[in-house]
C-alpha positions in Angstrom: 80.8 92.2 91.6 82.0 89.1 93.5 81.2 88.6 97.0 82.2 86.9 99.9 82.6 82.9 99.7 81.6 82.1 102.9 81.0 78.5 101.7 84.1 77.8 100.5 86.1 78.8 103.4 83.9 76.7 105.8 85.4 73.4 103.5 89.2 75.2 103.9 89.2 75.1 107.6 88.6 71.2 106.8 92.1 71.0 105.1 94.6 70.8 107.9 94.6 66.8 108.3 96.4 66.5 104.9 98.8 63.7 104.5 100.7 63.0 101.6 99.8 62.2 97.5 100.1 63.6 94.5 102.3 66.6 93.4 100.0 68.9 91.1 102.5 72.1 90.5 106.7 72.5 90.2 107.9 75.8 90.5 111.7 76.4 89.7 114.4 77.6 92.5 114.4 81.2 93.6 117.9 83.0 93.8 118.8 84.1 97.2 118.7 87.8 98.0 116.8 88.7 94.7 113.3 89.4 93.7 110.8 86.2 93.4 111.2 84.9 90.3 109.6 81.7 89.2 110.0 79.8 85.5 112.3 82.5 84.8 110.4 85.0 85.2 110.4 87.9 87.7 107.0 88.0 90.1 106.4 91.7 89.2 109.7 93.7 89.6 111.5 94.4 93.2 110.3 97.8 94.0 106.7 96.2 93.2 104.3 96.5 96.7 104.6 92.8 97.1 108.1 92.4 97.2 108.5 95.3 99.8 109.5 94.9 102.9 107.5 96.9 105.8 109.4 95.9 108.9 110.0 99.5 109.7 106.7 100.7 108.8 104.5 102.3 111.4 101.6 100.1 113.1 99.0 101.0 111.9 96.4 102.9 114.9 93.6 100.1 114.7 96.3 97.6 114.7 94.4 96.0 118.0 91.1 96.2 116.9 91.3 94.5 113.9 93.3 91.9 115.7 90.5 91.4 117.8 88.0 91.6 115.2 90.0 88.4 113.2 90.2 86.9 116.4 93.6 87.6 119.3 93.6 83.8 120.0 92.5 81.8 116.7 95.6 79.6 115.5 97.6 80.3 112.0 97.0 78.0 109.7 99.0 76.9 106.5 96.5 76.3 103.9 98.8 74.4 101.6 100.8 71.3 101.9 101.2 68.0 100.4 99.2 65.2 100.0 95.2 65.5 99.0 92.0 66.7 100.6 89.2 65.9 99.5 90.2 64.8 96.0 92.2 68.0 96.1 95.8 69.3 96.7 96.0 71.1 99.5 96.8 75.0 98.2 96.3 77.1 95.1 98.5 75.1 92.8 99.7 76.9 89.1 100.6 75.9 85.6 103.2 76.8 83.6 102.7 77.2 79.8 105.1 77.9 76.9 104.2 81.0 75.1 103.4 78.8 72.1 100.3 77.5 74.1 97.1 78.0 72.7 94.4 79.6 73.6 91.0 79.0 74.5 88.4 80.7 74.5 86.4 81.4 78.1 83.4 83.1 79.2 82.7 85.2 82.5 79.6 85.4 84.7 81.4 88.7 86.0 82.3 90.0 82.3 82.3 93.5 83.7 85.1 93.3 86.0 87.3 90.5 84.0 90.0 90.8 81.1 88.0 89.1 78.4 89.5 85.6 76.9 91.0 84.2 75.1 93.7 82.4 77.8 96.3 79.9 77.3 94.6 77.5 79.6 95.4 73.9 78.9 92.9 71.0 78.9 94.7 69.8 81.7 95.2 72.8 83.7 95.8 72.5 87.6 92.3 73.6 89.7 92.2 74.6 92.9 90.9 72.0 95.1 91.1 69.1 92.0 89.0 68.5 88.7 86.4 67.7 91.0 86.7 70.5 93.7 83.6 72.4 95.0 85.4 75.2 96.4 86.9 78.5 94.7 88.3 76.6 92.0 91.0 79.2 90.7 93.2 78.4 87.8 96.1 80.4 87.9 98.6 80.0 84.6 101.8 81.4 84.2 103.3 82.1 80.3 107.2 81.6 81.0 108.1 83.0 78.1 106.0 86.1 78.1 105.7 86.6 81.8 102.2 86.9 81.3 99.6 85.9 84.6 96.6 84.6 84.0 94.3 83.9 87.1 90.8 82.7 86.5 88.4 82.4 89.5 85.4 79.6 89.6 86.9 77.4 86.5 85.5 74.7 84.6 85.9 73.3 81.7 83.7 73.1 78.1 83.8 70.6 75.7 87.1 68.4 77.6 88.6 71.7 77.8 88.7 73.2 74.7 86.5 76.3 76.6 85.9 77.8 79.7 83.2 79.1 81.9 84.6 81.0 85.3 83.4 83.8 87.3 86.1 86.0 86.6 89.7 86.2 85.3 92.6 88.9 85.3 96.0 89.2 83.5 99.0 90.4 84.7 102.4 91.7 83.1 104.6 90.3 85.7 107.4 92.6 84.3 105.8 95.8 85.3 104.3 97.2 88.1 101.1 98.2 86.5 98.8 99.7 86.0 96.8 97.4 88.9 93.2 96.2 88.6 90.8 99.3 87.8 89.1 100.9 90.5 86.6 98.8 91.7 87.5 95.5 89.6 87.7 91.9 91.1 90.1 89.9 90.1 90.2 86.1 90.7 90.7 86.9 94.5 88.8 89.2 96.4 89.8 92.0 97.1 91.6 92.5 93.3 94.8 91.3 93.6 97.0 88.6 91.7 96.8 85.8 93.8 100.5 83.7 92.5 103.1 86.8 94.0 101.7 85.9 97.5 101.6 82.1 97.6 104.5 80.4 99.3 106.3 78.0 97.2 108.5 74.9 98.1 111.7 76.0 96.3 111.6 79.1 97.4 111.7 78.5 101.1 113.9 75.6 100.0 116.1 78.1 98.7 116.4 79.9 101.9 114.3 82.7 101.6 110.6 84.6 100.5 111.3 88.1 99.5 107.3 88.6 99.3 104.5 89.3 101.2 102.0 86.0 101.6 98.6 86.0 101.0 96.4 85.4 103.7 92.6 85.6 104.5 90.1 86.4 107.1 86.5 85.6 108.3 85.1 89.5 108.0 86.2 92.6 106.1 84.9 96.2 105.8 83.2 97.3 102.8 86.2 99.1 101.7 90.0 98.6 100.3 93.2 100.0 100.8 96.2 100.2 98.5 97.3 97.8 96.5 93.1 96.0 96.5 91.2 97.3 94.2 88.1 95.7 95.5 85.9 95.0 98.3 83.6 91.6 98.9 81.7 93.0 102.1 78.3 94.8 103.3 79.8 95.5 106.9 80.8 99.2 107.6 82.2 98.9 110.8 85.6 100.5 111.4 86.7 97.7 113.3 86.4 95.2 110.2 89.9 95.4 108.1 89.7 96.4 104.9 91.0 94.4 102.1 94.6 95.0 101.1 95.4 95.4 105.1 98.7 94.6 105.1 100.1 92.5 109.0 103.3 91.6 109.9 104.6 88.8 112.7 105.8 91.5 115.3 109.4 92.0 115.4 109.3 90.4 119.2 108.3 86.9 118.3 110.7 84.4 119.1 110.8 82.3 116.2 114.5 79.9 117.5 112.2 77.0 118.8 110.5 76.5 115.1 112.0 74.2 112.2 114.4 76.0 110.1 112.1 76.0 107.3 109.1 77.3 109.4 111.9 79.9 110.7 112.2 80.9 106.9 108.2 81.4 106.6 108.4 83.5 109.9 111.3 85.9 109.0 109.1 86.8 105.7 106.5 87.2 108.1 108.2 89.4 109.8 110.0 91.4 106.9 107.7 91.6 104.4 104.0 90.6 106.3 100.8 89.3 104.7 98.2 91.2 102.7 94.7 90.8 103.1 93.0 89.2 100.0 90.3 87.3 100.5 87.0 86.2 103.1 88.1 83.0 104.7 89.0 81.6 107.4 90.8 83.6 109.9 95.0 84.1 109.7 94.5 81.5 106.7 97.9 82.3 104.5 98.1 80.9 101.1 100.9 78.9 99.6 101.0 76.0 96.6 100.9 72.7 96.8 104.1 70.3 96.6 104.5 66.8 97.6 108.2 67.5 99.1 106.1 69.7 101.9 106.4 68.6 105.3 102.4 68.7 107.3 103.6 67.7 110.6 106.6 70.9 110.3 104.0 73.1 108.8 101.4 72.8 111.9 104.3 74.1 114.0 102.7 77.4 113.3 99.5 76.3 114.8 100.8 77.9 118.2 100.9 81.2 116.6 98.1 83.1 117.0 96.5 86.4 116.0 97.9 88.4 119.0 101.4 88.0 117.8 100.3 90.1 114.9 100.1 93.8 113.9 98.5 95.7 111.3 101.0 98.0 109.2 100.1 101.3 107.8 101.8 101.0 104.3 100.3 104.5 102.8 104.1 106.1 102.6 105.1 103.3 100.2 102.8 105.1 97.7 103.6 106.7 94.5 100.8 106.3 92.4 97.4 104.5 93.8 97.2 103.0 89.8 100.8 101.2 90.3 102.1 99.1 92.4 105.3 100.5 92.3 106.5 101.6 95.9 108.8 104.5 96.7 112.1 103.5 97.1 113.4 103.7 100.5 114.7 106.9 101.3 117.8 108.3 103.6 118.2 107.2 107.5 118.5 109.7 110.2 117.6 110.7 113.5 117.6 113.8 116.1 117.6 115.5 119.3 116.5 118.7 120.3 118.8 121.2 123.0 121.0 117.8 123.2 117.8 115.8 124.4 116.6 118.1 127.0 113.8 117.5 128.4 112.6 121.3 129.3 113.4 124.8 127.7 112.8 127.9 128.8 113.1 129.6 125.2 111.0 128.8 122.7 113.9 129.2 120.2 115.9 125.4 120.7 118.8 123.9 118.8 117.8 121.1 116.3 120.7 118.2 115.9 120.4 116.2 112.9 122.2 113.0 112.1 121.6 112.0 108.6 123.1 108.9 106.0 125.0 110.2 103.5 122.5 110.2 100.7 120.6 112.5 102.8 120.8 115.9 101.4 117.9 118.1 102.3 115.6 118.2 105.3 112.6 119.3 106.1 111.3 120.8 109.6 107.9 121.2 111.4 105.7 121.9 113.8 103.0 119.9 112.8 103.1 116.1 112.1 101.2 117.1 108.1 104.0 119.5 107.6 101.7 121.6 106.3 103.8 124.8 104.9 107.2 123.2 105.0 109.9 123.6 102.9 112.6 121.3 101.9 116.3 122.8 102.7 119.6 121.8 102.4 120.4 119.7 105.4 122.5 120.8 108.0 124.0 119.1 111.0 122.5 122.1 113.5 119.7 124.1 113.1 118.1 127.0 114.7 114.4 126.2 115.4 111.1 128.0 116.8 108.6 125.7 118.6 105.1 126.5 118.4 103.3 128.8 121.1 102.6 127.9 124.7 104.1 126.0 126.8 103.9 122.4 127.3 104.8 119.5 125.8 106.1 120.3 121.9 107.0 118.0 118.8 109.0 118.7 116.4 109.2 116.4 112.8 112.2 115.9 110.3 111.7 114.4 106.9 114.9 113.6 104.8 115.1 113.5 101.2 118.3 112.2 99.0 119.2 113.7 95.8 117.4 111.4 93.8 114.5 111.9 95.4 113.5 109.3 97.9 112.1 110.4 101.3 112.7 109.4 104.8 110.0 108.2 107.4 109.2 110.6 109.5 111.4 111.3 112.4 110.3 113.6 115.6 111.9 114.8 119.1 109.9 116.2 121.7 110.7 118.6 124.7 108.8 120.5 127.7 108.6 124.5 126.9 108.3 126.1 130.1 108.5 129.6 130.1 106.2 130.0 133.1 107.9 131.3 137.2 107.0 129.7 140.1 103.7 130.6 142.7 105.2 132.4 145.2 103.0 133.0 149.2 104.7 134.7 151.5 103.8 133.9 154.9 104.8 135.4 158.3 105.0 134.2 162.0 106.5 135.6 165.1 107.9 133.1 166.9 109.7 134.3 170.1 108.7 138.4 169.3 111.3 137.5 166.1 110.0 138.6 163.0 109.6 135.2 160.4 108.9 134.8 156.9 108.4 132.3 154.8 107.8 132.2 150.7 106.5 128.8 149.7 106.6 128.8 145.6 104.9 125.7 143.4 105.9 125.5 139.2 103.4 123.5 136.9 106.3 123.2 135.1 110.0 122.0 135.3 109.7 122.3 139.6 111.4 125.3 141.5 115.1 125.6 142.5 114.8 126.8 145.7 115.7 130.2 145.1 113.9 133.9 146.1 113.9 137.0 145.6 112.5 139.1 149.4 111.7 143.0 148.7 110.2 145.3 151.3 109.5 149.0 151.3 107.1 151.3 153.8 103.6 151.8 152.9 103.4 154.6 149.8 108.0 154.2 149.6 109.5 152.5 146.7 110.3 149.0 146.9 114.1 148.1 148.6 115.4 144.2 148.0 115.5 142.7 151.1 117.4 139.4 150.2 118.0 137.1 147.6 119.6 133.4 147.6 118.5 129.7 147.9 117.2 128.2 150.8 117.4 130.7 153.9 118.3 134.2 153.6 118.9 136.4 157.1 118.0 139.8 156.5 119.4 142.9 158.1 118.6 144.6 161.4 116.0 147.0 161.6 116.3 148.7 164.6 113.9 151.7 164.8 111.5 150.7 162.5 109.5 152.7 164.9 105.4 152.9 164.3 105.5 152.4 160.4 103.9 150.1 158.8 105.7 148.0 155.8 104.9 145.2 153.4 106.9 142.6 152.3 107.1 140.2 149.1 108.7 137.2 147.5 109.3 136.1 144.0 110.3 132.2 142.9 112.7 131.2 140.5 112.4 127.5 138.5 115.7 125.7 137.4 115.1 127.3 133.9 115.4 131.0 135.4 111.5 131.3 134.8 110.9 134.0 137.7 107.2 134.0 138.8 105.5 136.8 139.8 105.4 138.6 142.9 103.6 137.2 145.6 100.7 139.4 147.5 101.9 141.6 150.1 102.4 140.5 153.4 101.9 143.9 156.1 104.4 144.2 159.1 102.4 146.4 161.7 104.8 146.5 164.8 102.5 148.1 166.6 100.0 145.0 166.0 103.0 142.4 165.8 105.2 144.1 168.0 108.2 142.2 168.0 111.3 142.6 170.9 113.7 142.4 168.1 113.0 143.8 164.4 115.2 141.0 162.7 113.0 139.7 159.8 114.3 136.2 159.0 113.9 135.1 155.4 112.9 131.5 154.4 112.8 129.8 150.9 110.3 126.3 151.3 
């Protein structure tokens, strides 16, 4: 199992002062709007995990702590360019072999976790870091007329190159989306990925566009990997750490206008399709290949990017099979509104308003964000829906699904069920011997509307509505109300017709309170 390289990425950090030399790799031109292709040959096929892109994705909920974790304030780096380092190009360069070339035989120290040999590796095969290097030393070796990957990590060569010793290799059918690395495998990166689909290349930014996701690296992982790795390369458990495969993303709110146009094309693909996590290294490190027609000065631009302007992505919906990288295909568009995009209901029963592409053709409703016991049914433009129990705030999700198959993100509305009255006190005065009262109601809910219900009746007599209305209500005379004694009540009303309950009794004693004039004067606070 290969760990952590903490030595080589101590000597990457070093690379940044590159000037100019000797071109080790040529890659040819990428057609615009298309899958990567390189040599001719597709860089696994378009609805392959690296060529995805996760702009609309969710952000994944430890987005800021593993941003802090990498470090919120250390500078992106380009770890490729022109020129040498150290005897070295600067990147992880690749050679490109006719299927004719023969191969060679080549022997792992990780024979466990590699495809076994032999690989069409020339004598002359491009290293990482230079036939002298000290670093990583990855071969990476691409059969045009195949479409056959090789990548071998830790290379050197036997007998002028007619064998091979490494640490450990993989092969890749660049035509297919898998089946990946098996569970648990390294690869020559890692975390068990192909290292080649997420290097940035010359033409293709040359071209005008990456349609992949980059490659990048970072100082500490968790002991753990998510979708597409296969692999992890850490002892730390911490929840904090990413795990390898992480997948990041420049955030949509970066303004990238002040940048060379070729840095704004390694941005936008920053943004569109992100960077996945692939190896221990230095921190925001992405990965590209050497080229002598790179520019080092335009390529430090990035320099004043740093890890705050980033967010981790939660890719887990792109899923279909955790043995392929195939992803699902992007499924309809919609969105929705609950009661017209009320913000309170005093029914639990609401009116669910759809809005749906046209490949949409069923939906699925629920409660609960798992949709645990949903059904997919056909879609429809209204819907009659039940929100859960209790009033507060609810949630309610939609998933779309076209006839073919793909589904929707998740969609969701939310609204305030408020099926609760007001608090109604009644209180009573006599100011100037004339009978006051007054009914003060409070709603947790949507608020009161300023509108009561006054009842009275004589102790042991049925109940007799006094008044009803908003704001003040003047009740009638009572003249010869004599020596009995009565009680009195109010009940609030909220702005959804919630009535509350009735208030305690308030007791009119005249022979205690003993008015001049018997007119009870009602008043809604």
């Amino acid at each position: 199992m290969k760990m952590c390289r903490f030595a080589c990425w101590i000597l990457i950090i070093s690379l940044s002062l590159s000037i100019s030399g000797l071109l080790t790799t040529s890659a040819s031109s990428m057609p615009l709007g298309e899958g990567p292709v390189l040599a001719g040959c597709p860089v696994f096929p378009e609805d392959n995990i690296w060529n995805t892109p996760v702009d609309q994705l969710p952000v994944d909920p430890l987005s800021a702590t593993y941003v802090n974790t990498i470090g919120a304030y250390y500078e992106v780096h380009a770890d490729f360019g022109s020129g040498l380092w150290d005897g070295g190009p600067i990147g992880i360069p690749y050679t490109i072999v006719p299927g004719t070339q023969p191969r060679v035989p080549i022997s792992f120290y990780y024979p466990d976790e590699s495809d076994p040999g032999p690989y069409p590796i020339p004598p002359n095969a491009a290293i990482e870091g230079g036939p002298n290097g000290h670093g990583d030393r990855h071969i990476l070796i691409l059969d045009r007329d195949n479409c056959i990957l090789y990548e071998v990590y830790d290379a050197h060569p036997l007998n002028n190159g007619s064998s091979w010793a490494a640490g450990s290799g993989a092969i890749y059918d660049l035509r297919a989306n898998g089946p990946l690395r098996p569970d648990g495998w390294t690869s020559a990166d890692a975390a068990g990925l192909p290292m080649l689909p997420g290097l940035v290349q010359y033409d293709e930014v040359a071209a005008g566009e990456i349609t992949h996701a980059i490659r990048f690296t970072v100082p500490e992982t968790r002991r753990e990997y998510v979708w597409p790795a296969r692999h992890y390369a850490s002892d730390l458990t911490g929840s904090r750490y990413p795990p390898m495969g992480q997948r990041f993303r420049l955030k949509a709110s970066y303004d990238i206008t002040g940048f060379s146009p070729q840095v704004q094309i390694i941005l936008r693909a920053l943004k569109k399709y992100g960077m996945i996590l692939a190896d221990n290294g230095a921190p925001w490190y992405i990965g590209g290949s050497p080229d002598e027609r790179w520019d080092n000065d335009m390529l430090h631009e990035m320099d004043v990017i740093t890890g705050v302007d980033f967010e981790a992505v939660n890719t887990s919906s792109l899923m279909i099979d955790p043995d392929s990288g195939q992803v699902r295909q992007a499924g309809p568009t919609g969105s929705m509104s609950i009661n017209s995009n009320a913000a309170f209901t005093g029914s639990a029963g609401v009116t669910v308003t759809i809005t749906a592409s046209p490949d949409a053709t069923q939906m699925m409703l629920s409660n609960r964000s798992d949709f645990n016991g949903a059904a997919w049914q056909a879609l429809a433009a209204s819907t009659a829906w039940s929100l859960s129990a209790g009033d507060g705030l609810k949630t309610v999700y939609l998933k779309l699904r076209s006839t073919g198959g793909s589904e929707s993100r998740v969609y969701s509305a939310q609204i305030t069920l408020d099926t609760t009255g007001p608090l109604s006190v009644l209180h009573h005065t006599v100011p100037d011997q004339v009978m006051a009262f007054f009914c003060l109601s409070t709603d947790a809910g949507i608020g009161t509307d300023a509108f009561y219900n006054f009842r009275f009746r004589e102790i042991g007599a049925s109940w007799q509505s006094l008044a009803s209305g908003t704001s003040i209500a003047v009740a009638l005379f009572y003249n010869g109300i004599g020596g009995n004694r009565y009680e009195f009540q109010c009940q609030g009303r909220d702005t959804l017709g919630n009535l509350g309950e009735w208030s305690t009794s308030v007791l009119f004693d005249p022979l205690v309170d003993n008015p001049t004039a018997y007119i009870p004067l009602m008043i809604g606070r």
